[in-house]
Structures are given as structure tokens and as C-alpha cells.
Residue, then its C-alpha position, 0 to 999 in steps of 0.5 A: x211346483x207350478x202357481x195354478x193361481x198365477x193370473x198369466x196360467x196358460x196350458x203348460x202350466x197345468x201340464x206341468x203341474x198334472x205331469x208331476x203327479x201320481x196316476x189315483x183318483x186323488x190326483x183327478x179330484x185335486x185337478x177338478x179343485x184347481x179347475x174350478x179354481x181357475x174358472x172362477x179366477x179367469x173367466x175366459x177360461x171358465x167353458x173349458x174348465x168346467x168341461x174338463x172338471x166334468x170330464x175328470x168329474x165322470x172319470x172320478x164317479x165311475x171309480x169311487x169307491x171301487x178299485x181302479x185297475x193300473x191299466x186303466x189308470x194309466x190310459x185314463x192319466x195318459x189321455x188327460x195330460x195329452x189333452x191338457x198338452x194341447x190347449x192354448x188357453x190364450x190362443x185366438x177365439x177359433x183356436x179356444x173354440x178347437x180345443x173347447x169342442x175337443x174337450x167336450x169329445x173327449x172320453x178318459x176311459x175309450 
């Protein structure tokens, strides 16, 4: 199992660890908690976890509570580990501005 706590954490990590886990809200839920952890452990990295924690965390919102279709999971789980995938969180400061404002664009559910 993949160290979120590793101070060298870079996107493949979190792609790794997200990649091996179930499609539920819990999964989202336990991948805002890492996030915070991370932004709080790093903060270099603190502006676009708090975006993806957001993300995850409207995701989440809409959910509690009520069922949450397969399909939706899916698509939802899917988008998510795509845009994990594509951030290098030790990349150079333009390319960390990229993927802030892709993040910051990004919608789970459309």
C-alpha cells in the first residue's frame, strides 16, 4: 500500500493508492482526509488539495445520504483518477498553475 505520508508524495502516489480502492463515497471521504493530510504536510501542495478536497467534498455532498447509482460511481471514480493521473505535483511553477486551474474546472458529475 502506497505512504501518503512519504514527504517525497508526488501524483503517482496518490494515483496509486486512489487506483486500488472501491468506486463508494467512502473511498472520496478517505481521499479528502489524505488530502488535508498532505496540505497540511506540504504546503507547496496545500492550493490544489484544498481544490481537489473541494471537489471530492461536493461530490460527496450531493451523495450523503442517498443511494449512488453505479453508473454514476463509475464515471464519477474514473474522472477523479484521470485527473489525479495528470498532475505533477513537483513539476515547475506554470506547469502547477496548469494543473491548479484544471482542477479548479473540473466537475465529477458532467
Amino acid at each position: 500500500m502506497t505512504d501518503l505520508h512519504n514527504p517525497d508524495l508526488h501524483a503517482p502516489d496518490l494515483h496509486a493508492w486512489l487506483s486500488q480502492q472501491p468506486h463508494g463515497l467512502r473511498t472520496f471521504r478517505t481521499f479528502q482526509q489524505k488530502l488535508e493530510t498532505l496540505g497540511k504536510d506540504d504546503p507547496e501542495q496545500r492550493g490544489v488539495c484544498r481544490l481537489l478536497s473541494g471537489l471530492v467534498g461536493n461530490y460527496v455532498e450531493i451523495f450523503d445520504e442517498e443511494p449512488l447509482p453505479v453508473a454514476i460511481a463509475d464515471r464519477a471514480y474514473g474522472r477523479l483518477l484521470d485527473l489525479v493521473a495528470s498532475l505533477d505535483l513537483k513539476g515547475n511553477p506554470d506547469r502547477r498553475l496548469a494543473d491548479i486551474n484544471r482542477v479548479a474546472s473540473c466537475d465529477l458529475l458532467n
